[in-house]
C-alpha positions as CSV (number, residue, x, y, z in Angstrom):
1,X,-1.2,-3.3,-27.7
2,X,2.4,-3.8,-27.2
3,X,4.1,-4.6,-24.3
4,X,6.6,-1.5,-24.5
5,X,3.5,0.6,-25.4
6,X,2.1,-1.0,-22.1
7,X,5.2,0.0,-20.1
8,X,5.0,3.4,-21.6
9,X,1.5,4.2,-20.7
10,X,1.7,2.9,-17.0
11,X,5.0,4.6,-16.9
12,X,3.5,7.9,-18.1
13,X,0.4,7.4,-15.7
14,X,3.0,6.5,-13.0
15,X,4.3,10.1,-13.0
16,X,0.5,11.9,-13.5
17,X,0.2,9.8,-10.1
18,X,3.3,11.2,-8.7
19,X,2.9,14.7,-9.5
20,X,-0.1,14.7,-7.9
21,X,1.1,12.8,-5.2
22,X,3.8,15.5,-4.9
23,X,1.1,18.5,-4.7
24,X,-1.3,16.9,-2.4
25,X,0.4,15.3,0.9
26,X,3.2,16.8,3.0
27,X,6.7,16.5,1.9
28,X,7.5,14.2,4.6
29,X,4.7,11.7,3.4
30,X,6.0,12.5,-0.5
31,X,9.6,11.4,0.4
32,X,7.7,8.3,2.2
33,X,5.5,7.4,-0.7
34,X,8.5,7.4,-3.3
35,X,10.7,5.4,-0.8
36,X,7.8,3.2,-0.6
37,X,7.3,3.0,-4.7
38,X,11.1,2.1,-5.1
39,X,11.3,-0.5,-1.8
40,X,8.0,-1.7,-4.0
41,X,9.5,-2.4,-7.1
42,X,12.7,-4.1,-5.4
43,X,10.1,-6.3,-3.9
44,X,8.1,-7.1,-7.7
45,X,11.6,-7.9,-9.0
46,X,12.6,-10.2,-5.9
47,X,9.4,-11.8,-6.2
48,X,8.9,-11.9,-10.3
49,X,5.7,-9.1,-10.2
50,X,5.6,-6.5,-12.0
51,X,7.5,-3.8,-11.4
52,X,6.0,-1.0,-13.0
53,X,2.6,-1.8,-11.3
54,X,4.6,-2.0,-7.9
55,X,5.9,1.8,-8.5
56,X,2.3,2.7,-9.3
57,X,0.7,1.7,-6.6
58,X,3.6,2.5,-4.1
59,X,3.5,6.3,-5.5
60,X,0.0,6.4,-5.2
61,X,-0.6,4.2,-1.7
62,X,-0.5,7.6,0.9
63,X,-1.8,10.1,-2.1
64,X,-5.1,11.2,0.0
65,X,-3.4,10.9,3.4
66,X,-4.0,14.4,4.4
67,X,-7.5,14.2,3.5
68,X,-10.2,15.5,6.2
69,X,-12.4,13.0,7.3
70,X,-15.5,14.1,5.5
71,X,-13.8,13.5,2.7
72,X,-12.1,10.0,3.2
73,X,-15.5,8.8,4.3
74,X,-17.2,10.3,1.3
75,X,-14.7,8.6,-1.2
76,X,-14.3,5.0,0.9
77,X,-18.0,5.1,0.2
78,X,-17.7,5.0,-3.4
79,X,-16.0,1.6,-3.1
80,X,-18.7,-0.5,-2.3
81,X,-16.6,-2.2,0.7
82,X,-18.4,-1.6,4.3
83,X,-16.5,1.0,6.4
84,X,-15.4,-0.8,9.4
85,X,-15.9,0.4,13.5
86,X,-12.2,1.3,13.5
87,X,-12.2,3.1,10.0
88,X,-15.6,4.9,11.7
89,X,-13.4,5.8,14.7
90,X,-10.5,6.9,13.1
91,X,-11.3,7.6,9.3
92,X,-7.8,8.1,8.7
93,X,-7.2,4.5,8.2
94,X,-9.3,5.1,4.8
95,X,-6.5,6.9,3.4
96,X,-5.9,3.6,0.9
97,X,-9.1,3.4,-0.1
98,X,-9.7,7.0,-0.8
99,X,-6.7,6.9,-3.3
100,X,-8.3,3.6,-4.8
101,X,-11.0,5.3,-5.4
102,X,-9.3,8.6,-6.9
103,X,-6.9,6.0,-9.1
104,X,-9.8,4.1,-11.0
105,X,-11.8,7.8,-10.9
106,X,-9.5,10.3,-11.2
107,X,-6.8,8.6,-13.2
108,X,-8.5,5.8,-15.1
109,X,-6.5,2.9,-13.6
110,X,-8.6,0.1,-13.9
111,X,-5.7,-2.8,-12.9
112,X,-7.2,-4.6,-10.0
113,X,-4.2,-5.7,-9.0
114,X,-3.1,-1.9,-8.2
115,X,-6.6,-1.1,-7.2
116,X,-6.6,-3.7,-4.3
117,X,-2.5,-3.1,-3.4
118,X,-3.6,0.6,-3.2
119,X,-7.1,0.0,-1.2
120,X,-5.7,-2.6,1.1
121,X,-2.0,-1.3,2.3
122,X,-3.2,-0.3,5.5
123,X,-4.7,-3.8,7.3
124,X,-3.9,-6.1,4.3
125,X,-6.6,-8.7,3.8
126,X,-7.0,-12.6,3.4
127,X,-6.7,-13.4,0.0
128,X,-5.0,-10.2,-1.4
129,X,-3.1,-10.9,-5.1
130,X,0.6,-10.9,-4.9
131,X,1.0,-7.1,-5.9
132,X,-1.0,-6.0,-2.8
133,X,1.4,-8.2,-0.3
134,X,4.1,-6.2,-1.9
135,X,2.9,-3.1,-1.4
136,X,1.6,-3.7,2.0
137,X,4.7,-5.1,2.9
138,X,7.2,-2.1,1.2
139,X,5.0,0.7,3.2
140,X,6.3,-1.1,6.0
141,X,10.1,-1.8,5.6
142,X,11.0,1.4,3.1
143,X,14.2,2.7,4.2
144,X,12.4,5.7,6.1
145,X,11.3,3.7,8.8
146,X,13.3,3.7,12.0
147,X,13.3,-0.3,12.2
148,X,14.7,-0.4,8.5
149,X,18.2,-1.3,7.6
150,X,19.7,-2.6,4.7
151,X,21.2,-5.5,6.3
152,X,17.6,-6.5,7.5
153,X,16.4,-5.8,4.2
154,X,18.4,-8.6,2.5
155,X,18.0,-10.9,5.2
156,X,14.1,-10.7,5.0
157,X,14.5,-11.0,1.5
158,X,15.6,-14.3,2.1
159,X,11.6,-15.3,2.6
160,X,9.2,-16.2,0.3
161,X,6.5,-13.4,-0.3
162,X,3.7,-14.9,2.5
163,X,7.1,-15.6,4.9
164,X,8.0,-12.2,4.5
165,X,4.1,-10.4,4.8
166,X,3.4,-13.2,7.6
167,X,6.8,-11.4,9.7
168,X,5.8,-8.2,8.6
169,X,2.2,-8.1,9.8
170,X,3.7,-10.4,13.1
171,X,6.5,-7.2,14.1
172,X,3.5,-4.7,13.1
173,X,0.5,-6.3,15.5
174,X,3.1,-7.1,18.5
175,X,4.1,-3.6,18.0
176,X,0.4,-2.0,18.2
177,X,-0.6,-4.2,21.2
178,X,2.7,-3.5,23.1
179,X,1.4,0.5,22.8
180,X,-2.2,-0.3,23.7
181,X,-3.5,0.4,20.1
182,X,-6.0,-1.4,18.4
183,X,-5.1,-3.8,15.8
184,X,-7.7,-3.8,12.8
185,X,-9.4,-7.5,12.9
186,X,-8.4,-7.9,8.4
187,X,-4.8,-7.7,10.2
188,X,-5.0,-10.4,12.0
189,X,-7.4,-12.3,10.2
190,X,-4.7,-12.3,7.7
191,X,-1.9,-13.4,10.1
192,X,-4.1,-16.1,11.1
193,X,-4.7,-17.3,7.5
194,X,-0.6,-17.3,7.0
195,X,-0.3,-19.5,9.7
C-alpha cells in the first residue's frame, strides 16, 4: 500500500478513535486526551517518530478512563500481561491497558508500537519502543497540567528522548512519594534502567 494511503487510513482511524473518545470519558479528560494527542505529535516530530501514530495513541491513551472496575479488570485480562498488587488495589491504573485492548479489539489497530504506547502510559516500562516514551512522556507535560508551561516545554525539549522520559518519570516519582502515594515498581524500575 501506499504511504499516503497509509496516512489516510491511520488518519481516518485516528478520528473513529476520537469520536469515541469524545462519547465515552468526561469532557475534562476529552480536552486532556486531545492536548495529550497534539503535545504527542510535537514530541514524534522533535524526536523523528511518527506522528500520526503519536496522535493515535495520544487520542486514544485515557479512552476507558471512566470505566468501572469490573470492567477494566475484565479487559486488562484479555491482554495476557499479569495484573499487578497496585493495579488489584486500585484498578484504575488499568485504564491504558483497557483501551489497548479495545484498540486492537474494537478498532482493529494492530501497530504494536501504539498498542504498547497506549497499554503502558501509566507506569512506563523497561524497554518500551520510542512511541510509547512519547506518549508516556506527553500525558505528562500537555499543556493542561498545572506544572506545564511553554517556556519549560522548549527547554525540556532540549533533551534527547531517554533525558527527557528519565526527568519526566524523576519530577513524577519525587512528586508521589512527597504525597505518601505509592509509586508502581515498572516506574521505577524504568528510572533505574535510565540511569
Amino acid at each position: 500500500m501506499a504511504p499516503h494511503a497509509d496516512r489516510r487510513n491511520i488518519l481516518r482511524l485516528a478520528e473513529k478513535v476520537r469520536r469515541h473518545a469524545k462519547e465515552s470519558v468526561s469532557k475534562s479528560r476529552y480536552r486532556h486526551s486531545v492536548r495529550t494527542a497534539e503535545t504527542a505529535v510535537r514530541l514524534c516530530l522533535r524526536y523523528g517518530l511518527d506522528e500520526d501514530s503519536g496522535y493515535l495513541a495520544g487520542i486514544a491513551h485515557d479512552m476507558c478512563k471512566d470505566w468501572s472496575a469490573p470492567l477494566l479488570l475484565k479487559a486488562a485480562a484479555q491482554d495476557g500481561a499479569p495484573i499487578s498488587s497496585l493495579e488489584w488495589e486500585e484498578p484504575a491504573f488499568l485504564h491504558g491497558r483497557a483501551a489497548a485492548v479495545l484498540l486492537r479489539t474494537k478498532f482493529g489497530v494492530d501497530d504494536e508500537d501504539v498498542i504498547e504506547a497506549v497499554a503502558v502510559h501509566t507506569f512506563g516500562r523497561i524497554g518500551m519502543c520510542p512511541l510509547a516514551k512519547a506518549v508516556y512522556i506527553a500525558d505528562k507535560i500537555e499543556p493542561g497540567r498545572d506544572c506545564s508551561s511553554e517556556s519549560a516545554l522548549t527547554r525540556l525539549l532540549e533533551l534527547d528522548l531517554d533525558g527527557l522520559l528519565k526527568k519526566i518519570l524523576s519530577d513524577g516519582i519525587c512528586f508521589l512519594k512527597e504525597k505518601g502515594k505509592a509509586v508502581a515498581p515498572e516506574s521505577e524500575q524504568l528510572l533505574e534502567s535510565l540511569r
